[in-house]
C-alpha positions in Angstrom: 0.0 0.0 0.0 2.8 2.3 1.1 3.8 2.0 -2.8 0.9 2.6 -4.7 1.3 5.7 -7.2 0.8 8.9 -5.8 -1.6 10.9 -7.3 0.0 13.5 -9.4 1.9 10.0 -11.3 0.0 10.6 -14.4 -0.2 14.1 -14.3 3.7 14.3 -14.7 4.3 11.6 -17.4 2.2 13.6 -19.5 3.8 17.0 -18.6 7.1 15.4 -19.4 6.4 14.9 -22.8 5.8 18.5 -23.5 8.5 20.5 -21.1 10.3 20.5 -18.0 8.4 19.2 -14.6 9.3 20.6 -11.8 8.0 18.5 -8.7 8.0 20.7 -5.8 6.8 19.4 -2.0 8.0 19.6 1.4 11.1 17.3 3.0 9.7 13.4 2.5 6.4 13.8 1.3 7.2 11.6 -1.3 8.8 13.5 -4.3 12.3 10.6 -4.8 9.6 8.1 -4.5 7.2 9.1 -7.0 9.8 9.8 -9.5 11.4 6.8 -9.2 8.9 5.0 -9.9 8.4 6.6 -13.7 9.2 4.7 -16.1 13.2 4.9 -17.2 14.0 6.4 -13.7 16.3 3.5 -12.7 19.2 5.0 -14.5 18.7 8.8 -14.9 18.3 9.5 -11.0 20.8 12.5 -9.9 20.8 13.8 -6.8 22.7 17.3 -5.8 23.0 15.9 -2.3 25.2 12.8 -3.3 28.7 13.8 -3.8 29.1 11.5 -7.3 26.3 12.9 -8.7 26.8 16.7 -8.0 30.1 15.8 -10.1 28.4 14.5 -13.1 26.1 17.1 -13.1 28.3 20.0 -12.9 30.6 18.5 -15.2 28.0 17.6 -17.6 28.4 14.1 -17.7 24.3 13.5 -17.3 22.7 9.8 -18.0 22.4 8.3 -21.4 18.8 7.5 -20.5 16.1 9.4 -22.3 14.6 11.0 -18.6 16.5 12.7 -16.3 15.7 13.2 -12.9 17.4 16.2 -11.1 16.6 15.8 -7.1 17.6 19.3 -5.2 19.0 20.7 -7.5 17.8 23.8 -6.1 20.6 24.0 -3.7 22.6 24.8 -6.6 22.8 28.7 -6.9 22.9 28.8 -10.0 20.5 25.9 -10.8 18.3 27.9 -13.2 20.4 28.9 -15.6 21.8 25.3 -15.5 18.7 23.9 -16.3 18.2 26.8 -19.3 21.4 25.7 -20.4 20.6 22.0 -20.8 17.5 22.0 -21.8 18.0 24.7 -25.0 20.8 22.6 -25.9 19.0 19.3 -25.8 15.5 21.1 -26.8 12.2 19.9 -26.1 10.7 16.4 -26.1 10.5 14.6 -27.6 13.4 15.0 -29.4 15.3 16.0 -26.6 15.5 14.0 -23.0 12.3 14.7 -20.5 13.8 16.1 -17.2 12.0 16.2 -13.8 13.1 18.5 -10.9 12.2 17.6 -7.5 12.8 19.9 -4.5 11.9 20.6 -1.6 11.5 24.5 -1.6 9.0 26.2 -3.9 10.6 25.9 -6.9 8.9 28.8 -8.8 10.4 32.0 -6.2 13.4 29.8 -5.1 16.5 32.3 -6.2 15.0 35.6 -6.7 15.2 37.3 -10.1 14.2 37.2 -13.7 12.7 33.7 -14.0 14.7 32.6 -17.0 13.0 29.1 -17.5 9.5 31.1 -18.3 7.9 28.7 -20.8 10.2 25.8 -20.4 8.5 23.9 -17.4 5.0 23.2 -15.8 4.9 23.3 -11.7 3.3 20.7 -10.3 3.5 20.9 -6.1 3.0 17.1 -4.1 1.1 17.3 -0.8 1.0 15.2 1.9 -1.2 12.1 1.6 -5.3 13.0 2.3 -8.5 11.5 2.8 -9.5 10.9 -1.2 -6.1 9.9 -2.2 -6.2 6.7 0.8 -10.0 6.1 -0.8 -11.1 6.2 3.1 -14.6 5.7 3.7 -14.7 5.5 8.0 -14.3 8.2 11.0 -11.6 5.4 12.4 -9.6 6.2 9.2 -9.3 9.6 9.2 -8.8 9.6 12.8 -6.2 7.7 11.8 -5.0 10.4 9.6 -5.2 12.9 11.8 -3.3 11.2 14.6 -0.5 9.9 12.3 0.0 13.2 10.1 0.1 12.6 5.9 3.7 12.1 5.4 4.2 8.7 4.1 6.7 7.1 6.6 4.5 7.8 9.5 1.4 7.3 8.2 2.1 4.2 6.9 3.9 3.2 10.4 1.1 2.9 11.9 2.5 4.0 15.2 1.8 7.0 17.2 5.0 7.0 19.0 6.5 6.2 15.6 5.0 9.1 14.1 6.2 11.4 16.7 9.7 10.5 16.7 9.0 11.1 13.1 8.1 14.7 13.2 10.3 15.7 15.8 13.3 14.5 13.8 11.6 16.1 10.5 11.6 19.6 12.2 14.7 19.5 13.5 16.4 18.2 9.8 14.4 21.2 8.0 15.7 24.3 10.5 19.2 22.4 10.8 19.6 21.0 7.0 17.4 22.7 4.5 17.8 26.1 6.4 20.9 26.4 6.5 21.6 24.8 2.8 19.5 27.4 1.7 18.6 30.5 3.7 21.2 32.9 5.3 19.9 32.7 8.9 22.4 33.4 11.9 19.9 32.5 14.8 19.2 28.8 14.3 18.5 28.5 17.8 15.7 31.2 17.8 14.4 30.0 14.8 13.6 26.8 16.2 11.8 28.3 19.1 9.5 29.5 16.8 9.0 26.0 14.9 8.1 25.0 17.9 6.0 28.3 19.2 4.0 28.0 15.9 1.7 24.6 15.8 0.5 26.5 19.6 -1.4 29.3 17.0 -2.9 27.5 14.5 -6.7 28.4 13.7 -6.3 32.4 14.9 -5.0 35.1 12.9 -1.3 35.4 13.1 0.5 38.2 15.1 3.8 39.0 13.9 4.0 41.4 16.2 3.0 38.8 19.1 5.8 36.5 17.9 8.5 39.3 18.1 7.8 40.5 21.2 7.8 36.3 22.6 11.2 35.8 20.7 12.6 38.8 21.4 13.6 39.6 17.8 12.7 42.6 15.1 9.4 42.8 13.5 11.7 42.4 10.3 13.1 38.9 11.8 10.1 36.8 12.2 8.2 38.7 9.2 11.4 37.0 7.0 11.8 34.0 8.9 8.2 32.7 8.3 8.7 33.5 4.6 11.2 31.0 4.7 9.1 28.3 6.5 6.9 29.3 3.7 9.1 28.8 0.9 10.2 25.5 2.6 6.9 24.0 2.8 6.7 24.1 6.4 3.6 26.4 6.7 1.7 27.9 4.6 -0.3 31.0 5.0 -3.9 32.5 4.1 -4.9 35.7 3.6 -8.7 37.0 4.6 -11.0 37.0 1.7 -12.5 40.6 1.4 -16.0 41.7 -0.5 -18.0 44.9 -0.9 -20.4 42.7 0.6 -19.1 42.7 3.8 -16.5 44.6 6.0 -13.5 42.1 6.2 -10.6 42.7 7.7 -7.3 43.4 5.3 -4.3 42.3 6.7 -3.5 39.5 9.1 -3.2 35.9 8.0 -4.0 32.4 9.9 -1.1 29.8 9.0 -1.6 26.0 9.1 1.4 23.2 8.8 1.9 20.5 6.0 2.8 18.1 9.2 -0.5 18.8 10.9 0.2 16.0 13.7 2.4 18.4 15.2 -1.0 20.8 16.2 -1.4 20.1 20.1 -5.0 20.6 20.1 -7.6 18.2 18.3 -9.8 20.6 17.3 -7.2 23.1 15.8 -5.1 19.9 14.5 -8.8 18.6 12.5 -9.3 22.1 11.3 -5.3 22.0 9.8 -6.0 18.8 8.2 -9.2 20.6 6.5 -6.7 23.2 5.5 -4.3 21.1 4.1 -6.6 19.2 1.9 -8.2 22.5 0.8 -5.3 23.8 -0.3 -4.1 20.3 -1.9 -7.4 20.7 -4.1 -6.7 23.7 -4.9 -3.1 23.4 -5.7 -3.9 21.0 -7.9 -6.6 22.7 -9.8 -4.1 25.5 -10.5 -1.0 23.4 -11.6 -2.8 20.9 -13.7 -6.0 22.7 -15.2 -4.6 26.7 -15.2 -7.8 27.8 -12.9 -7.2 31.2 -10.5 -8.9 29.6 -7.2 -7.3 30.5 -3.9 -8.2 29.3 -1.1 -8.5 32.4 2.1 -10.8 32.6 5.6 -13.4 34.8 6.1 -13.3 37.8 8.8 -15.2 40.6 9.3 -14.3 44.0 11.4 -17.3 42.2 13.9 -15.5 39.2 14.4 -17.5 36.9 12.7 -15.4 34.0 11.1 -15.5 31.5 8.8 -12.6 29.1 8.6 -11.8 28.5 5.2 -13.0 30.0 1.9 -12.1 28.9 -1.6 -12.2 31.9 -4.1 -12.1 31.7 -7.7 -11.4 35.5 -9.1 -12.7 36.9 -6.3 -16.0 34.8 -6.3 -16.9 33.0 -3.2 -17.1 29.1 -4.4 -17.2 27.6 -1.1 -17.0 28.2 2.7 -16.2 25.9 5.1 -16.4 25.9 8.8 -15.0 23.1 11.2 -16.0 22.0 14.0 -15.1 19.5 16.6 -18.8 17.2 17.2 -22.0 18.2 16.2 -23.1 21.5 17.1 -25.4 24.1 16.0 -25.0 25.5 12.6 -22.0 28.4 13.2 -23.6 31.9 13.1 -21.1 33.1 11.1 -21.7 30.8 8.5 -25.0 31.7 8.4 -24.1 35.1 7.8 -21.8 34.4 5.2 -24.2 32.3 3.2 -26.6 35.2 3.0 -24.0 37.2 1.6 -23.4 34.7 -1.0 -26.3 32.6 -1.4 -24.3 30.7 -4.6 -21.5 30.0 -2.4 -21.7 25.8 -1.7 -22.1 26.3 2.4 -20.4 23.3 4.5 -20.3 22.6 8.7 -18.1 19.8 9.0 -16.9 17.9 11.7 -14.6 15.4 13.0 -16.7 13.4 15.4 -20.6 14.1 14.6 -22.6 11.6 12.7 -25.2 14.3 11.6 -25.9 15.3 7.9 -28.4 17.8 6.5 -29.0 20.9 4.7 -30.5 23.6 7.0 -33.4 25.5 5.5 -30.5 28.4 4.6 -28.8 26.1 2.0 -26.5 24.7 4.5 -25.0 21.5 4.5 -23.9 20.1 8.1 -22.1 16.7 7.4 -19.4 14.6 8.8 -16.2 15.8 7.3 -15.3 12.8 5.5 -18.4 13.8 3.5 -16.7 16.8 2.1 -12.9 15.5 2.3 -13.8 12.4 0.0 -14.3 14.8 -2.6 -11.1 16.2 -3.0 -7.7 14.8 -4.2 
């Protein structure tokens, strides 16, 4: 089971024989495995990590295989203009090789500048195993999921204690391996105070200015430093969504974690895993059919909240709200679905057994329900 193709498998043999594929996804969540399993794979595997292999591809001497699979090469500084290099001088399949470029940074803003390989690649980003991707069909399962986290190795461990050790060594590797391989960052200790400070905050606006004043560092600091857990696929960040319709607040974003297992609380952890597989769907809708959805929250100057909000061009497509057990449908929700009456309305939750649409269009339905739906 732990080897069955991932979902974006077919997705990139296609893309391969048109451009480059760049397969971007945070630290083991899968990227070496799914591209060694493409067809060819066996003998064009390079990886910039591996001391024979950075030789052979700074000296040119690349595979004789007709793919070639580039793993980290981001780490190289001047990786992009490698890549241009190679690929205009090979050109395009299929006459020329296809390449795939794994990494574990996002690839498209890694290396600030002029993006030279515009036109020359598609960007396809892997995310952590979900509900629709496992074809789960019980509560038990996705508690399962949501205990375990969707990285491969500890999911498929089975093990709580397993997946722990797990996640505590993967946090540690990405400040001490992929930070520093790739990020100018003279605080390392500090920095990991705040890995560990952040899964405490998930599911409220973030504070930059409530995390400078607990670190002790400049607004600057930990503005920059969660950039880089950004661009590392640590976290990633939402912005509000804002309508003439109502009076939304501008400016401060909630943040959620590829490794949700690492949330403390259930509730907040279930609401993460929501958020991950959101933005999964929506990910994938943008690299692999061109669509502009986003995926934000809803807050309004009031306070009322809803917790997740896909958007597609600034149209509401659907609002989600999570909740723990069954409960009343969430005012705010209500609200919200007033405002947009053609917005697809969901209560979720992790535990309750209850599913119905309320007379205001609502659907209240165990989370699986919605989740199943996804990728």
């Amino acid at each position: 089971m732990a080897h069955r193709p991932r979902y974006l498998a077919t997705q990139v043999e296609q893309d391969l024989s048109r451009k480059m594929v760049f397969v971007a996804g945070p630290r083991q969540v899968g990227k070496t495995t799914l591209a060694r399993m493409l067809p060819g794979a066996r003998h064009g595997y390079l990886n910039w990590d591996v001391a024979d292999d950075r030789e052979r591809i700074l000296r040119r001497e690349l595979p004789s295989s007709r793919l070639w699979i580039f793993d980290e090469l981001h780490k190289y500084r001047n990786w992009r203009n490698y890549l241009k290099g190679v690929y205009d001088a090979h050109g395009a399949p299929p006459r020329g090789p296809r390449i795939l470029v794994t990494g574990s940074a996002r690839l498209e803003v890694y290396r600030f500048g002029g993006d030279s390989l515009q036109g020359r690649y598609h960007l396809l980003r892997l995310h952590p195993l979900s509900a629709p991707e496992l074809d789960m069909k019980t509560p038990d399962e996705l508690r399962d999921l949501l205990t375990l986290g969707g990285f491969p190795e500890p999911y498929f461990s089975g093990s709580e204690v397993e997946a722990r050790r797990w996640s505590r060594d993967h946090r540690t590797l990405l400040v001490r391996d992929e930070v520093t391989s790739l990020e100018r960052v003279q605080d390392l200790g500090t920095l990991e105070l705040l890995m560990l400070r952040l899964p405490e905050l998930v599911g409220s606006p973030l504070s930059i200015n409530a995390i400078r004043e607990d670190l002790q560092v400049s607004h600057k600091t930990a503005a920059s430093w969660l950039e880089i857990f950004e661009r590392l696929y640590a976290i990633f960040r939402l912005p509000p969504f804002g309508s003439p319709l109502v009076r939304a607040v501008k400016k401060e974003r909630k943040h959620y974690h590829l490794d949700w297992s690492v949330v403390p609380a259930e509730a907040a952890r279930f609401e993460n895993l929501v958020a991950c597989h959101l933005q999964k769907w929506v990910h994938h809708q943008q690299d692999t059919r061109g669509r502009d959805v986003e995926l934000r929250y809803f807050r309004d100057t009031d306070g009322r909240e809803v917790d997740f909000v896909v958007v597609d061009r600034r149209r509401p497509l659907l609002g989600v709200e999570c909740k723990w057990a069954d409960v009343p449908v969430d005012k705010s929700l209500r609200y919200f679905k007033v405002r947009f009456p053609d917005c697809d309305a969901w209560q979720i939750s992790a535990t309750g057994r209850k599913h119905f649409v309320n007379p205001d269009g609502i659907r209240v339905a165990p989370a699986l329900t919605l989740l199943r739906t996804l990728v």
